[in-house]
Kinemage of the C-alpha trace (Angstrom):
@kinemage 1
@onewidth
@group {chain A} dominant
@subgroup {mainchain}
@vectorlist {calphas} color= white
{ca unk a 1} P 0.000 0.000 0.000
{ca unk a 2} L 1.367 3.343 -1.209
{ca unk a 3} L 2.831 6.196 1.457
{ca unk a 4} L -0.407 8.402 -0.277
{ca unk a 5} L -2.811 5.625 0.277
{ca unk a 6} L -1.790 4.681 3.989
{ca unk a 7} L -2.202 8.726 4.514
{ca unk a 8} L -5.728 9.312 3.286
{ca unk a 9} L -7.529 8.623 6.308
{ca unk a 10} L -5.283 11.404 8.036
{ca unk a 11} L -5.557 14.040 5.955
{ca unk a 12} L -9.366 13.551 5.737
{ca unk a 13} L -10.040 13.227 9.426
{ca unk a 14} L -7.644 16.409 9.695
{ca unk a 15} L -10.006 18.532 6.619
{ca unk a 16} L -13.031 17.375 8.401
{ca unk a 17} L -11.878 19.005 12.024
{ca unk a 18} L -10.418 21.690 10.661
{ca unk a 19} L -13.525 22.205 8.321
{ca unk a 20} L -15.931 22.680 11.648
{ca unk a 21} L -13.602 23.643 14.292
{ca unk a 22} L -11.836 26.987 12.758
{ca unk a 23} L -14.983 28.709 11.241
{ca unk a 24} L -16.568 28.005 14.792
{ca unk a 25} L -13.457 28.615 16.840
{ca unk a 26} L -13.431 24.964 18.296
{ca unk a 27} L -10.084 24.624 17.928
{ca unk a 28} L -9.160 24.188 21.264
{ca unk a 29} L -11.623 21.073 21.853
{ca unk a 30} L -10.529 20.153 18.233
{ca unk a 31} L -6.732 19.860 19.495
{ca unk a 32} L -7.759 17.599 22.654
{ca unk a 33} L -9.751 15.282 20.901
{ca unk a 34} L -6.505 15.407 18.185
{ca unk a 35} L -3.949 14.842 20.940
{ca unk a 36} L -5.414 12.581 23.187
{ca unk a 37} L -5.373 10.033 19.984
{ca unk a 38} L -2.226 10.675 18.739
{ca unk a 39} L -0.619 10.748 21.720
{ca unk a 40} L -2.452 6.943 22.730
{ca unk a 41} L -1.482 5.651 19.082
{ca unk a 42} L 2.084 6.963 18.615
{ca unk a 43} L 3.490 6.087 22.507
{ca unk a 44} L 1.126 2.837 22.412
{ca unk a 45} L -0.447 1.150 19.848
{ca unk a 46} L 2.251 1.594 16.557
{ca unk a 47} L 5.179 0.849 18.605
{ca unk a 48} L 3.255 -2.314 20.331
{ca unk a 49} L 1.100 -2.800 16.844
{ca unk a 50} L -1.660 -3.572 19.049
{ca unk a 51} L -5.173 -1.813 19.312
{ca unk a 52} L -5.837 -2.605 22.888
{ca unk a 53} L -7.194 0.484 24.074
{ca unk a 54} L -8.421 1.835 20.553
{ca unk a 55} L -11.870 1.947 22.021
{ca unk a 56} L -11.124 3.202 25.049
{ca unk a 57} L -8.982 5.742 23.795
{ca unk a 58} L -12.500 6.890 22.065
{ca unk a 59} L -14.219 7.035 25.669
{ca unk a 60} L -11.626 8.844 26.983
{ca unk a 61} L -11.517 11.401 24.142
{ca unk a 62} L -15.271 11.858 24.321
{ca unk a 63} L -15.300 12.225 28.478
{ca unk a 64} L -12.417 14.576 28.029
{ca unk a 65} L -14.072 16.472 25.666
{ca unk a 66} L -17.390 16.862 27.432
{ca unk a 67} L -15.412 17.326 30.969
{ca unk a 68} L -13.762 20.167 29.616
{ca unk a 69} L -16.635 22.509 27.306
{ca unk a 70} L -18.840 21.537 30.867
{ca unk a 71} L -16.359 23.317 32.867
{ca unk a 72} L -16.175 26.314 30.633
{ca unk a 73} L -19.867 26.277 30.413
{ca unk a 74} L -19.959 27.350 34.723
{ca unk a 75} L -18.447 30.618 33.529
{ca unk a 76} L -21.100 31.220 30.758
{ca unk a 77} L -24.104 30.053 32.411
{ca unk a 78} L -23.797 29.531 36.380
{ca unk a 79} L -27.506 29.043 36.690
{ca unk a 80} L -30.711 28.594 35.214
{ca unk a 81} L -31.931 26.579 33.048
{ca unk a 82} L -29.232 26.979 30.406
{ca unk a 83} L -27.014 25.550 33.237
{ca unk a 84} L -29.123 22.412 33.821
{ca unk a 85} L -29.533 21.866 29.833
{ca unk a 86} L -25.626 22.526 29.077
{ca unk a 87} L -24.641 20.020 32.266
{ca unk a 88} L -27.438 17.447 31.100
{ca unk a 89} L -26.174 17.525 27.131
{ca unk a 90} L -22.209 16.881 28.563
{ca unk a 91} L -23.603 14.054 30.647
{ca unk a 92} L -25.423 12.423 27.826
{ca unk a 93} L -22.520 12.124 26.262
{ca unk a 94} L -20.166 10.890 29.450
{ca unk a 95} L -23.201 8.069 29.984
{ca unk a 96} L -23.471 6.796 25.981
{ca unk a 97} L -19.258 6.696 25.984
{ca unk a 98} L -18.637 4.814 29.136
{ca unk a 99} L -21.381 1.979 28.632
{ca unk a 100} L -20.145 1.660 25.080
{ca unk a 101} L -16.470 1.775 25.893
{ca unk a 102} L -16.737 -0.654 28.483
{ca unk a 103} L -18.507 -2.636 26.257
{ca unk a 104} L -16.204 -2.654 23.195
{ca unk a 105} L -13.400 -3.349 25.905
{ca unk a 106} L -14.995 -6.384 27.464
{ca unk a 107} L -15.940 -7.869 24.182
{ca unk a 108} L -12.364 -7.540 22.558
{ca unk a 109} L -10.738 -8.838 25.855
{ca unk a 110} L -12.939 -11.657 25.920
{ca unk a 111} L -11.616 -12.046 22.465
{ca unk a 112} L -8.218 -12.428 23.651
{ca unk a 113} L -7.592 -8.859 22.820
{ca unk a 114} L -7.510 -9.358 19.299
{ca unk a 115} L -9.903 -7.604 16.920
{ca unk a 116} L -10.155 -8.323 13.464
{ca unk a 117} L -10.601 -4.663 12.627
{ca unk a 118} L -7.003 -4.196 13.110
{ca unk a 119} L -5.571 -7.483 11.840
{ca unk a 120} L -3.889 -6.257 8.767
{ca unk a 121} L -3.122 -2.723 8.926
{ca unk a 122} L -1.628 -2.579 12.875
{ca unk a 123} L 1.452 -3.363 10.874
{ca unk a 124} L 0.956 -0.781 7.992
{ca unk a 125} L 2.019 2.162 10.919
{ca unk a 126} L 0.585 5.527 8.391
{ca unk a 127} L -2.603 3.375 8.036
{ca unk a 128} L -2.923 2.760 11.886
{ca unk a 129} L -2.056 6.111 12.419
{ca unk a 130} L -4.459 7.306 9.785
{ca unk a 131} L -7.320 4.923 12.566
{ca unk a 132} L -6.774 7.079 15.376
{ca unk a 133} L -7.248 10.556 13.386
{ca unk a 134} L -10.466 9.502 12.003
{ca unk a 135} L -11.605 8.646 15.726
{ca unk a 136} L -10.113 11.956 17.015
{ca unk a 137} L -12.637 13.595 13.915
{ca unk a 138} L -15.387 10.895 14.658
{ca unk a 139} L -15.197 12.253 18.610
{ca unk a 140} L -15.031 16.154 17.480
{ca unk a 141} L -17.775 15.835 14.638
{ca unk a 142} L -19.746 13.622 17.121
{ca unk a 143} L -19.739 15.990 19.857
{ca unk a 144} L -20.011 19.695 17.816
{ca unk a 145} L -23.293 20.210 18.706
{ca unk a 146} L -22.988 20.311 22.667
{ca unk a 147} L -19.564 22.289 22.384
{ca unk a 148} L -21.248 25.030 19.911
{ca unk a 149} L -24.127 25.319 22.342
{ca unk a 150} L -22.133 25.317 25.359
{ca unk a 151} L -19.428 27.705 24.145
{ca unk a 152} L -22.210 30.232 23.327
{ca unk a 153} L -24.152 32.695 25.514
{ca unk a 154} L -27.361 32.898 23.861
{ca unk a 155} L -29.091 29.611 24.744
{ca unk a 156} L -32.844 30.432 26.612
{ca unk a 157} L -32.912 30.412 30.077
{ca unk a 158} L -36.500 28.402 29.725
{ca unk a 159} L -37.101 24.948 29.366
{ca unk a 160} L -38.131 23.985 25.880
{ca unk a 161} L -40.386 22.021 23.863
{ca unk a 162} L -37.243 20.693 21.879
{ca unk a 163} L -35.115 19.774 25.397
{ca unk a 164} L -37.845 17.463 26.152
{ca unk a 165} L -38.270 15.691 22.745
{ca unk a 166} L -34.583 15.567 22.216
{ca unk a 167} L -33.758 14.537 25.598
{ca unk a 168} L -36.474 11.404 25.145
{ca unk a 169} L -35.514 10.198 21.523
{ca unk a 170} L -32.018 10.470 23.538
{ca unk a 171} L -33.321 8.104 25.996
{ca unk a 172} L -34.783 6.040 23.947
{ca unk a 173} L -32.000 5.788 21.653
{ca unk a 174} L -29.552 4.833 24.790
{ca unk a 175} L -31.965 1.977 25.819
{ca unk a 176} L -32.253 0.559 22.586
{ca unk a 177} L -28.376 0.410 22.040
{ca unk a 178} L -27.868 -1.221 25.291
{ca unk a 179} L -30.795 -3.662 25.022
{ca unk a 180} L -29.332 -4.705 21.748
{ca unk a 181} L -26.257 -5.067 22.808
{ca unk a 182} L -27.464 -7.000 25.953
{ca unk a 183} L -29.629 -9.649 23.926
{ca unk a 184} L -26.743 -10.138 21.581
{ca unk a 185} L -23.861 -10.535 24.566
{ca unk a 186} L -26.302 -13.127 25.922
{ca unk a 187} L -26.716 -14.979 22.607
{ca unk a 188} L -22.933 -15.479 22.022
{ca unk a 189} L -22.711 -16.599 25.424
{ca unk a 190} L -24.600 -19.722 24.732
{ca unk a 191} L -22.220 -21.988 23.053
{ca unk a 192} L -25.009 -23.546 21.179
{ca unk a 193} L -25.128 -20.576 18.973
{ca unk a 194} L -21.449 -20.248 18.883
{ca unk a 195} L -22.198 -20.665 14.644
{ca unk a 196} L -25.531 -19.011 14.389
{ca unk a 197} L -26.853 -15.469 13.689
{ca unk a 198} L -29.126 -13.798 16.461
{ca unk a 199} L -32.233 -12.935 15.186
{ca unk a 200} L -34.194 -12.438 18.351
{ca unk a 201} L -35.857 -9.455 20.503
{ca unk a 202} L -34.868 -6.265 18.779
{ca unk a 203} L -32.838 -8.407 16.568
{ca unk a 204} L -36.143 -9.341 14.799
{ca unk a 205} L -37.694 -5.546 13.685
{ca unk a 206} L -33.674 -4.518 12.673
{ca unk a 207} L -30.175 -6.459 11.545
{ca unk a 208} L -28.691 -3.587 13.181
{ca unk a 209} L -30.943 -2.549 16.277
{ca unk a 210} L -27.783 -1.044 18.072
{ca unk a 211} L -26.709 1.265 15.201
{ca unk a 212} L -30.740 2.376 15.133
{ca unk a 213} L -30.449 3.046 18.709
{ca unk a 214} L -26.921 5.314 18.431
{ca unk a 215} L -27.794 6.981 15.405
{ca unk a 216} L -31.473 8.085 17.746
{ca unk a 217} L -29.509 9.085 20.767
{ca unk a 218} L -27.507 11.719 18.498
{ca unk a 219} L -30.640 12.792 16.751
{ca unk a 220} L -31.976 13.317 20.133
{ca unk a 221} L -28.600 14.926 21.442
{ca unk a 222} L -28.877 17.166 18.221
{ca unk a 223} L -33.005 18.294 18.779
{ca unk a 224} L -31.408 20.065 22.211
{ca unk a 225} L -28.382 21.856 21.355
{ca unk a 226} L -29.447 23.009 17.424
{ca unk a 227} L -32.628 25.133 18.162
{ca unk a 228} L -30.302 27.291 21.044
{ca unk a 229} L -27.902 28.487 18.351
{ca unk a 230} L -28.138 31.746 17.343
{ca unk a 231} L -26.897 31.528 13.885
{ca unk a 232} L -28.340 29.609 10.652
{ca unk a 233} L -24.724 29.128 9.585
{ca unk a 234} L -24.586 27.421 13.440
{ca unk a 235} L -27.213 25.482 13.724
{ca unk a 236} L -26.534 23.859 10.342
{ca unk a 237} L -23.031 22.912 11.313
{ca unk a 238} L -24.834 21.242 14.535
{ca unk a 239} L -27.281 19.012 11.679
{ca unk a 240} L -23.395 17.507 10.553
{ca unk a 241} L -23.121 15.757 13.786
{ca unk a 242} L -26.314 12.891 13.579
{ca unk a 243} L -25.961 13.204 9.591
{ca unk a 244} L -22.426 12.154 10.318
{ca unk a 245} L -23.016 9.227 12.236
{ca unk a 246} L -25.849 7.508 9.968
{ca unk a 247} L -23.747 8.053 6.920
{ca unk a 248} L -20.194 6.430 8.586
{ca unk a 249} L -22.502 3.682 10.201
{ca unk a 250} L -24.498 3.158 7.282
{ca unk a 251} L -22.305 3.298 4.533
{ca unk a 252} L -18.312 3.511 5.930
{ca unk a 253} L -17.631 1.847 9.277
{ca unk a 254} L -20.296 -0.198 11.108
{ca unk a 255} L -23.363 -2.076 8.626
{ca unk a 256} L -21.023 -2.491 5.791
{ca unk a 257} L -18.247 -4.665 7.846
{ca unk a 258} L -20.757 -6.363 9.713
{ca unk a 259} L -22.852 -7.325 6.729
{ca unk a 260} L -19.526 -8.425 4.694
{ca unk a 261} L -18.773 -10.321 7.592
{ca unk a 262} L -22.734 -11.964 7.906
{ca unk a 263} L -22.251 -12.977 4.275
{ca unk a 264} L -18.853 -14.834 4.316
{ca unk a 265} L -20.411 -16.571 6.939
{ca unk a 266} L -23.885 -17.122 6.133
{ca unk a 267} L -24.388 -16.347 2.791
{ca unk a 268} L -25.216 -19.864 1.663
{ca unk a 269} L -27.722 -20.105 4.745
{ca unk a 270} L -31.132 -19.654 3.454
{ca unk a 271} L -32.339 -19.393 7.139
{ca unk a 272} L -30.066 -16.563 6.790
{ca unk a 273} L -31.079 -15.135 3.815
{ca unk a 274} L -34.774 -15.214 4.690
{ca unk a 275} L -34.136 -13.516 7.650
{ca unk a 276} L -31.848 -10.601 5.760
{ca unk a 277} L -34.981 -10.392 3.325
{ca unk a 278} L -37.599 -10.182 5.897
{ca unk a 279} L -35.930 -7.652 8.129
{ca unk a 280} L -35.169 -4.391 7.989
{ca unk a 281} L -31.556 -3.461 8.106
{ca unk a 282} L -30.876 -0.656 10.017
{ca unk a 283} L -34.268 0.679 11.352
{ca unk a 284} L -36.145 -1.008 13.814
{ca unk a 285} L -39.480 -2.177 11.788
{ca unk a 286} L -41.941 -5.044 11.735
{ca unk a 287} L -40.555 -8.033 9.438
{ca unk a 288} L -41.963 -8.534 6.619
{ca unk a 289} L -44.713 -11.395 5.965
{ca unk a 290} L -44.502 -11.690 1.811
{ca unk a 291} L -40.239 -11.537 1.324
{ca unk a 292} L -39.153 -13.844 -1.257
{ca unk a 293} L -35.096 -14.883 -0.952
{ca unk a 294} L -33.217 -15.327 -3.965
{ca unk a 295} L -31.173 -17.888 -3.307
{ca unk a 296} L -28.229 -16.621 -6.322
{ca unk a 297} L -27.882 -13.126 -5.037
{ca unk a 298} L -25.647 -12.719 -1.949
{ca unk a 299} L -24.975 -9.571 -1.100
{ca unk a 300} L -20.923 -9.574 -1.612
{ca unk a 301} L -19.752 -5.550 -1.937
{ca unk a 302} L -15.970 -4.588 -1.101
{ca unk a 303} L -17.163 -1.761 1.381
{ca unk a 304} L -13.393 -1.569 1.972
{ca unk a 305} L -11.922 -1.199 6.148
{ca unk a 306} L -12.207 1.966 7.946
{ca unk a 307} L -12.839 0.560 11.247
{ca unk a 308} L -14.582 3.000 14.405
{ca unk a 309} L -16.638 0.444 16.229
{ca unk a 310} L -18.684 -2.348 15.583
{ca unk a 311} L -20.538 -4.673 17.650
């Protein structure tokens, strides 16, 4: 793989910070979630070539991150309402990352510490590197919306009609990831299903319940912070952050891997294939009662590796 190649990744996660953070003077937040990564993957993981603590590294980038606009929120906004909604947004974000960091670290040390993300490029060091930028922009992207409302001073001091509905599709969202991930943990436990698919509880109305639930919590995160903006040009820089995550778990990092994976593995299985045809992929829907499997057509795209999480 060419120098250019093994580079891409960084220079992209780099345009997309840059792209948000220096028209909306984020810089600062920018550089932490930047450094923090870097720092993990060049004293750690390329010298080791191991991606131990990859996921962790992206729980401690996104606590760091929210620590750090919350305390520069007390200065802006000691009391009120904007208080409560600027401290609630940062601990939205400190609950979703630990539960899914501690997740992702339990599962891959269960694994033996191996994960098969990283199996052939933790010894291609510019294309590891290039991993941890793209979580550094994945973190900063993620996140934009709470640090551009809580590094303004305009937010309403009232409680809103939007705080409530985001903060439930948040909710909801966060119980539906960790439901999800819950039935499925269970499942592999069982060794009787050690070679099977799970297509039980939420697993039945969506392939991918758990992506459905995080790309809802953002949505939700993203209904609070956006209408307290003051500027168009601001609020539709907050919109990047949930259109973000459906597009790299849709199309990049999370359902195209999974379902590559699925198919290797299954793709001959027509118990498989009528349960891909009856079900919706991503959101969580009723199955369908008239799908008809072909059994010729597997679905066998080259989506390509650009690993964040997957579950």
């Amino acid at each position: 793989m060419s120098v250019v190649r093994q580079l891409a990744g960084t220079v992209l996660g780099l345009s997309l910070i840059a792209a948000i953070a220096v028209p909306t003077d984020l810089t600062l937040y920018a550089a932490v979630a930047v450094g923090i990564n870097w720092f993990i993957g060049l004293v750690h993981a390329i010298p080791f070539k191991t991606e131990r603590f990859f996921d962790l590294t992206g729980t401690l980038t996104f606590f760091t991150v929210a620590v750090v606009v919350g305390l520069h929120t007390t200065s802006l906004h000691p009391t009120g309402i904007a208080f409560y909604r600027s401290v609630t947004t940062s601990l939205m974000v400190v609950i979703w990352t630990v539960r899914l960091g501690s997740f992702l670290y339990s599962r891959i040390h269960g694994d033996g510490g191996i994960d098969s993300r990283f199996v052939e490029i933790r010894h291609l060091p510019l294309r590891f590197f290039s991993t941890w930028t793209i979580q550094a922009a994945w973190v900063f992207i993620s996140i934009s919306p709470i640090l551009l409302l809580q590094t303004q001073s305009s937010q309403a001091n009232v409680l809103t009609t939007t705080d409530v509905v985001g903060t439930a599709l948040y909710l909801v969202g966060l119980i539906v990831e960790v439901v999800a991930d819950a039935q499925k943990t269970v499942f592999r436990a069982n060794v009787a299903n050690k070679d099977s698919f799970i297509s039980t509880g939420l697993w039945a109305y969506s392939r991918h319940p758990n992506y459905c639930g995080e790309i809802t919590l953002w949505v939700g995160i993203a209904i609070v912070c956006v209408p307290q903006l003051p500027t168009v040009a601001l609020q539709l820089t907050g919109c990047i952050s949930p259109l973000f995550v459906f597009l790299l778990l849709n199309f990049v990092s999370g359902i195209p891997l999974l379902e590559k994976k699925a198919n290797a593995k299954w793709g001959d299985d027509a118990t498989y294939q009528a349960y891909k045809a009856r079900t919706s992929e991503l959101m969580l829907w009723f199955p369908k009662t008239n799908a008809s499997v072909d059994p010729v057509k597997v679905k066998s795209t080259d989506y390509g590796t650009t690993p964040i999480h997957t579950k």
